[in-house]
C-alpha positions as MATLAB code, in Angstrom:
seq = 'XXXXXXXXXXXXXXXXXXXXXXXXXXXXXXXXXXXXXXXXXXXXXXXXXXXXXXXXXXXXXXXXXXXXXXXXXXXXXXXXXXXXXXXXXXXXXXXXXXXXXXXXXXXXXXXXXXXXXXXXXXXXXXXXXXXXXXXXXXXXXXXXXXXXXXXXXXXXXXXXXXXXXXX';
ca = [
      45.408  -41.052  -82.394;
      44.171  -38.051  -80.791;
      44.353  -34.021  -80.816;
      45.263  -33.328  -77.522;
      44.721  -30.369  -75.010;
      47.173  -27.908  -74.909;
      48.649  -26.890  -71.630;
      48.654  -22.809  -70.714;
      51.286  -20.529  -69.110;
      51.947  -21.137  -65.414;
      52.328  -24.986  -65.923;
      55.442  -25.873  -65.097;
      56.021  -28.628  -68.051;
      56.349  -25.401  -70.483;
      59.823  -23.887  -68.724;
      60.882  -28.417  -69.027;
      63.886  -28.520  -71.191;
      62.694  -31.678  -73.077;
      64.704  -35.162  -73.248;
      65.348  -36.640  -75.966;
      63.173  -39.243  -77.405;
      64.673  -42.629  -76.768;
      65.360  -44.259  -80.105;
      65.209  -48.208  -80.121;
      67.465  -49.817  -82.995;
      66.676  -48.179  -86.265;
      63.816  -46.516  -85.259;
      61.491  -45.100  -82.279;
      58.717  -47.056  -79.935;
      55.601  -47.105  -79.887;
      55.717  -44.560  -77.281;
      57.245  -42.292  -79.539;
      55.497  -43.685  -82.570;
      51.709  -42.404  -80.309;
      53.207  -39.085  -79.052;
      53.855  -37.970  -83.241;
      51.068  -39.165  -84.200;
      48.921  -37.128  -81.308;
      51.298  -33.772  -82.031;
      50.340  -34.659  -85.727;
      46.712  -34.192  -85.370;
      46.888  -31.789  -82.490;
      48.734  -29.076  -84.616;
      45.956  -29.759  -87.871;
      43.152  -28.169  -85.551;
      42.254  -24.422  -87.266;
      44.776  -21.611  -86.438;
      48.288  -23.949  -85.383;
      51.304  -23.449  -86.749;
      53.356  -25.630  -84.232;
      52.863  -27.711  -81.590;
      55.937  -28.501  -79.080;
      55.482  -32.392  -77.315;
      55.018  -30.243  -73.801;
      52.269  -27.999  -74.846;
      50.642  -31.486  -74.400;
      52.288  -32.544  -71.332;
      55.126  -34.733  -72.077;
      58.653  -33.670  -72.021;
      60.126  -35.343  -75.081;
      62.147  -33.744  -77.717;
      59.288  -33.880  -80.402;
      57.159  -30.964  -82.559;
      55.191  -31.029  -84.981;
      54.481  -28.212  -87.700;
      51.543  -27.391  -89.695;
      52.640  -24.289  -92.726;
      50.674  -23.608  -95.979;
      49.308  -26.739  -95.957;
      52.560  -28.724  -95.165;
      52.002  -30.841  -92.158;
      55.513  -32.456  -90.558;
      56.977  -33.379  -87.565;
      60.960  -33.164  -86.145;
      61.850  -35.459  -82.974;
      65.441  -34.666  -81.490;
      65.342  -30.956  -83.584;
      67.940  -28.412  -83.492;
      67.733  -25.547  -85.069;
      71.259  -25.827  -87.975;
      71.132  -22.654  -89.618;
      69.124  -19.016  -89.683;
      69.385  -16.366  -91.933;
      69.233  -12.790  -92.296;
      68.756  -10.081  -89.683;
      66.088  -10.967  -86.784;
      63.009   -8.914  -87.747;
      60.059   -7.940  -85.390;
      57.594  -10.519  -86.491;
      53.431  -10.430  -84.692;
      53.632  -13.720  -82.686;
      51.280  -16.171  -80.425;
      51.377  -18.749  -78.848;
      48.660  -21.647  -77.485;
      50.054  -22.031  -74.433;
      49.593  -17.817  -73.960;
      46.034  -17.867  -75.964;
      44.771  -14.454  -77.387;
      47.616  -12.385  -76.711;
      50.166  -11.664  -79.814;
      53.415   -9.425  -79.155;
      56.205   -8.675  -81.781;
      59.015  -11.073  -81.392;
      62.767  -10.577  -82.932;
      63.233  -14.456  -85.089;
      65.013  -14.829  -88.118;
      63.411  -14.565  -91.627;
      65.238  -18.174  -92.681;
      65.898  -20.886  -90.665;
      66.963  -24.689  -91.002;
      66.135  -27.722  -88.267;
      67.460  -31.290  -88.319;
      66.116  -33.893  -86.520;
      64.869  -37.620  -86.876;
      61.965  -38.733  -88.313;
      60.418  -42.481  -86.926;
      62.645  -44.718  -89.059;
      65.661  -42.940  -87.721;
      66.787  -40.659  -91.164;
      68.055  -37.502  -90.444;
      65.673  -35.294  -92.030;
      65.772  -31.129  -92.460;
      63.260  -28.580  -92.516;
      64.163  -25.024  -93.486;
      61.790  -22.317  -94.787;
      61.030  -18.919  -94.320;
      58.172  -16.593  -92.977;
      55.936  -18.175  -91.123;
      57.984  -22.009  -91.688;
      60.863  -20.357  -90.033;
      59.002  -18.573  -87.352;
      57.675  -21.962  -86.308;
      60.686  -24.006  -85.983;
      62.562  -21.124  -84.122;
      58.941  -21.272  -81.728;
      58.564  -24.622  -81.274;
      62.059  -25.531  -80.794;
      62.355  -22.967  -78.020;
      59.266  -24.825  -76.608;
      61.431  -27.656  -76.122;
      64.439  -25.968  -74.604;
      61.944  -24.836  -71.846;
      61.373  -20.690  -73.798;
      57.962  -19.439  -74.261;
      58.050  -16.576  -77.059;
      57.089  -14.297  -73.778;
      61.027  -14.603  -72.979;
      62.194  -13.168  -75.843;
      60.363   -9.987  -75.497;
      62.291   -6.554  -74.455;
      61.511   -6.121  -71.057;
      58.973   -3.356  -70.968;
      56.925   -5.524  -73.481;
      57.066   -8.541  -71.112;
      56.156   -6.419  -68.668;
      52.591   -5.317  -70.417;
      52.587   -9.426  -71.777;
      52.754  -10.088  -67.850;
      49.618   -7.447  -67.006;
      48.031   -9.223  -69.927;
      48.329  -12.688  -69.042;
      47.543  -11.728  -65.145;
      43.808   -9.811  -66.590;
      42.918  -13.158  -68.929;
      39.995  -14.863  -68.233;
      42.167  -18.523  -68.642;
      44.838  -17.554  -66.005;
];
């Protein structure tokens, strides 16, 4: 397939809460099938953690994770289980490029979802592994990091975002 561009704050697909990906029998279409594959080599391009199905424009309930090397992908993901206290934690995003702002996300965290045959399948990590799946499933419930900044910090994110050269 394809790496794919990545869409940029201010496009409305980004605050989509994404639909579930249809599932056909015992496993997905070829639909589907194309859309993984695409978030699969989108999020192995230098300096991606994550990449949520509409950071590339479609609205499905698919992400794909790239973490010390481990490349994955979740369609239908919930986040199951965090752990520990929610730490201030340096994040980014592709969809906000450049700009990094401490975010409050778990240390630990656990996501279940489907993988193209159907099986339930579970991620769960910490550091950076959690940080992503908290990220990118937040992507598909429609939440850039940006809204889970304190307000004053949002505020200077906002001034940011509005002096960028890509806005």
């Amino acid at each position: 397939m394809t790496a794919r561009p990545i869409r940029l704050f201010g496009d409305p697909v980004l605050k989509t809460v994404c639909d579930p990906a249809v599932q056909v029998g015992t496993g997905f279409d070829d639909g589907v099938r194309a859309l993984v594959a695409d978030l699969v080599d989108s999020v192995q391009l230098p300096g991606r953690a994550g990449v949520a199905a509409n950071q590339i424009g479609v609205t499905a309930r698919v992400f794909s994770y790239n973490v010390d090397g481990k490349v994955g992908y979740l369609i239908n993901p919930v986040v199951v289980e965090v752990r520990g206290e929610k730490e201030l934690i340096g994040e980014g995003c592709l969809s906000v490029p450049g700009l990094w702002f401490e975010t409050a996300r778990y240390p630990w965290a656990r996501a279940r979802g489907l993988d193209l045959d159907g099986n339930v399948v579970e991620v769960q990590g910490e550091g950076v592994l959690a940080q992503a799946l908290q990220h990118e499933t937040d992507h598909l419930d429609g939440l850039l990091y940006l809204d889970r900044l304190e307000k004053d910090v949002r505020r200077q994110a906002m001034k940011q975002i509005r002096e960028s050269d890509w806005f």
